[in-house]
N, C-alpha and C positions, 0 to 999 in steps of 0.2 A: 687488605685485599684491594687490586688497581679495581679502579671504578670502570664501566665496562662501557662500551659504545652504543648508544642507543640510536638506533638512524631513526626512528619512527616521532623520534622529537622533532627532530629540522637542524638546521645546521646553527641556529642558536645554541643550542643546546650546552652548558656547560659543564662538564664535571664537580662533586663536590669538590674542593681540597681540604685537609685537615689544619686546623688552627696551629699556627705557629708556635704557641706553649706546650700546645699537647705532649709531643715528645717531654720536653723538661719538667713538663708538670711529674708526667710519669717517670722519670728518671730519678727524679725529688721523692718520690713515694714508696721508688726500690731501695733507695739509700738507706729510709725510715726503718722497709720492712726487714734488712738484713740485720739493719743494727737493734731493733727489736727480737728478732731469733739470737740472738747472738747473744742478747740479756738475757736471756730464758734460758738457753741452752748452758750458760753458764751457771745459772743456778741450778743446773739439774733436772730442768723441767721442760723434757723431751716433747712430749704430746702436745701440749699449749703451741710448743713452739712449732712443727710441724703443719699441725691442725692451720695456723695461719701463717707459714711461709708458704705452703704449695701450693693455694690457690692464688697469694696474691702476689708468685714469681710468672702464674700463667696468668694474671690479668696485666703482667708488665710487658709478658709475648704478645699478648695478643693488642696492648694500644700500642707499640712500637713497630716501627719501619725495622722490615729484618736487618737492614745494617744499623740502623742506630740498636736493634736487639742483640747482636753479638757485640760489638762495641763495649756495650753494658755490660753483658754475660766474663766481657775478658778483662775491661778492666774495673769492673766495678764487684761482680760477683766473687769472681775466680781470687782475687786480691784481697776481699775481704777476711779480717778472721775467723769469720764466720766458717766459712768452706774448712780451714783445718780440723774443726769441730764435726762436721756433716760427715767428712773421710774418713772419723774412726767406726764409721758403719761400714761392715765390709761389705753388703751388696751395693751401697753408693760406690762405694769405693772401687769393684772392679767394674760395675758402668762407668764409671768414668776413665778408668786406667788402661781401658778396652785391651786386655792383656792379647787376644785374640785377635783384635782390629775391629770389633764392632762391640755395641754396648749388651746386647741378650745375649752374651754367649750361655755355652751350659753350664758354666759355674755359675754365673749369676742365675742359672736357674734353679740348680741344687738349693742356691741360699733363701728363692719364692718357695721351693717345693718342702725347705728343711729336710732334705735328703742329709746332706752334710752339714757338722756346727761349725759355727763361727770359728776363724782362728782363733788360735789359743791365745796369741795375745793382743784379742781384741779387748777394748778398755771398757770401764761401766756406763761409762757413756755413748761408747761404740755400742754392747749389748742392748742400753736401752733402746737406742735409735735406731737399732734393727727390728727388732722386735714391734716398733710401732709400724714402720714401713712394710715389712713382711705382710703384716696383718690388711693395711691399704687394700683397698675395692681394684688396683690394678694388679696386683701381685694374688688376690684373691681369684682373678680372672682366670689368671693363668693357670692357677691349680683346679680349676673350673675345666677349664679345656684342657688338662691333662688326661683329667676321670671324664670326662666326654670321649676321648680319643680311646681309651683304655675300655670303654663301653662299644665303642664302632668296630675296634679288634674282636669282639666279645662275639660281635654279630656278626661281625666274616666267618669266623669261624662255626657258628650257630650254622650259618647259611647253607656250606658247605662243608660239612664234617669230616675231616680228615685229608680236605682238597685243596681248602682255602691258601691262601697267595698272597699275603700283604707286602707292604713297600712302603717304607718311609722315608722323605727326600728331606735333606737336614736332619738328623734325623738327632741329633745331638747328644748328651747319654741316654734318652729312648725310656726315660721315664714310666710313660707310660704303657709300656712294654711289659714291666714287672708289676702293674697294676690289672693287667689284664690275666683272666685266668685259662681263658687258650692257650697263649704263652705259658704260663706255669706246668700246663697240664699236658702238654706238646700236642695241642689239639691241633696247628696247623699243618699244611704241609710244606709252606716256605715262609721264613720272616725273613726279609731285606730290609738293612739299615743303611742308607748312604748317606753320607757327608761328604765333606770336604778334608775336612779338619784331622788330621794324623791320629791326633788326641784322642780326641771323640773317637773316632772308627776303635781303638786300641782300648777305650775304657767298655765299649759296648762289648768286642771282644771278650775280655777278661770277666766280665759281669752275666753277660746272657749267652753265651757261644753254648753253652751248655744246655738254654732251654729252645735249641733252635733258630736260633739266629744270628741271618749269615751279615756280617759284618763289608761293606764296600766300602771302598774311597773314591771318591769322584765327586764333583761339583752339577751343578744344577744346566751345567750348557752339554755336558755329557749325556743328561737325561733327555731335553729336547732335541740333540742332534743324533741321536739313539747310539751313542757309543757303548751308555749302560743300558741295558736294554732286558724287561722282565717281564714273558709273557704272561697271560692268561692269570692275570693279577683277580683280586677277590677286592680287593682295596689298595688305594693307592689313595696316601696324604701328607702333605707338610703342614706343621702346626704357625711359627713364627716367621719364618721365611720369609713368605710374602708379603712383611712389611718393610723386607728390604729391594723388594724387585721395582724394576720399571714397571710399568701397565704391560708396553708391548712384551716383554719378557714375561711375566707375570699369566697373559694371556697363552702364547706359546708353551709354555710347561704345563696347564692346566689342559691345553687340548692335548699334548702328548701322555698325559699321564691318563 
C-alpha cells in the first residue's frame, strides 16, 4: 500500500519507506515455501501441503511490491515443478488456463458446485487436490451464495405468485436456478438469463428452457444502456460479476437494474 499524504503533519513530514531486504527476505521464504509443497506433494500428501502453501503464497502478495509480486509469480512460481503438480487439479487448472478469458467462468464453477466430475483423466493426485480445494472456505462461499440466491428466487416468487419477473445478468449455467423450487414448479411468470458468453446462454437453453427460462445473450453494457431491457422485474441480480467490474460501471448496472 503507497503511504498516503498527511498535510496535518507539516512539511517535515516523511513517508515510511520499506527496508531494503524486505523484498529478498521474502522472495528467499517463497523459494522455501514452493519447494516445501513440492516435497509434500510429492509424497502424496495433498492437505499438509495445501493447508501451508496458500496462506504463505498470500503473505508473499501481500509483503511484495506488485511488480517485484508478478516477477516472482512468473519466474519463480509459474517455473517451478511445483505448478506441474498443482495443474493436475482441474479447477486449478481451468483458473488458470482462463479457457473463457477470465479465471470464474462456469465451468470452474460446476467443479465448486460438483455439478459435473472431474475429467476422466484427471490423476490421483489431481482427485486428491481437488477435492481438498473444492472443500476451502472460498469455494464453500460460493455454494453459500448459490443456495442464498436459489432462496431470493424462492421469495420472488412467494411475493408475487404467478407474476413474479426475475433477471439474472451473468448469469452463467444459472445454477441456482434448478435449486430453486419456483423454477421447478413454473411458479414464475418470467425467468431471464443473460450472459455474454454463447456457451453459457446454449447450456442454460438446453438445461432449463423447459422450466421457463428464457435464455439471452448480451453483455452487461447492453443492460445499462437499456438495449436489453426487462420490465416490471420482481428481482434482478448478478452473483460473481461484480468482481470483475470497475466501481463506476459497477455503480451504473446496479442503478439500472
Amino acid at each position: 500500500m503507497s503511504p498516503t499524504y498527511a498535510p496535518h503533519l507539516g512539511s517535515t513530514y516523511a513517508p515510511p519507506t520499506p527496508r531494503p531486504s524486505a523484498p529478498h527476505a521474502a522472495v528467499h521464504t517463497l523459494d522455501a515455501l514452493l519447494d516445501e509443497a513440492h516435497a509434500r506433494l510429492a509424497e502424496g500428501d495433498a492437505a499438509r501441503a495445501l493447508d501451508r502453501l496458500v496462506p504463505g503464497l498470500r503473505r508473499a502478495y501481500d509483503a511484495l511490491p506488485p511488480e517485484a509480486w508478478r516477477d516472482a509469480a512468473e519466474r519463480r512460481c509459474l517455473t517451478h515443478p511445483l505448478a506441474a503438480l498443482l495443474h493436475q487439479d482441474p479447477f486449478v487448472w481451468r483458473a488458470f488456463a482462463k479457457p473463457h478469458g477470465y479465471p470464474g467462468d462456469a465451468g470452474v464453477l460446476d467443479l465448486i458446485y460438483g455439478t459435473v466430475p472431474p475429467p476422466d483423466d484427471t490423476t490421483p493426485l489431481g482427485l486428491a487436490l481437488y477435492a481438498h480445494t473444492r472443500h476451502a472456505p472460498a469455494c464453500a462461499s460460493v455454494r453459500w451464495r448459490r443456495d442464498l440466491l436459489a432462496g431470493l428466487i424462492d421469495e420472488a416468487g412467494a411475493a408475487a405468485p404467478g407474476r413474479a419477473r426475475v433477471l439474472s445478468v451473468a448469469c452463467g449455467h444459472l445454477r441456482e436456478a434448478q435449486r430453486a423450487a419456483a423454477v421447478r414448479d413454473g411458479a414464475l411468470a418470467a425467468f431471464y438469463a443473460l450472459d455474454q458468453d454463447p456457451c453459457s446462454v446454449a447450456r442454460v437453453r438446453e438445461e432449463q428452457a423447459a422450466h421457463g427460462v428464457t435464455p439471452v445473450l448480451g453483455a452487461v453494457k447492453d443492460v445499462i444502456v437499456g438495449r436489453a431491457a426487462f420490465p416490471d422485474l420482481t428481482l434482478a441480480y448478478a452473483a460473481g460479476l461484480y468482481d470483475y467490474l470497475p466501481d463506476p460501471v459497477a455503480a451504473r448496472l446496479t442503478a439500472r437494474m
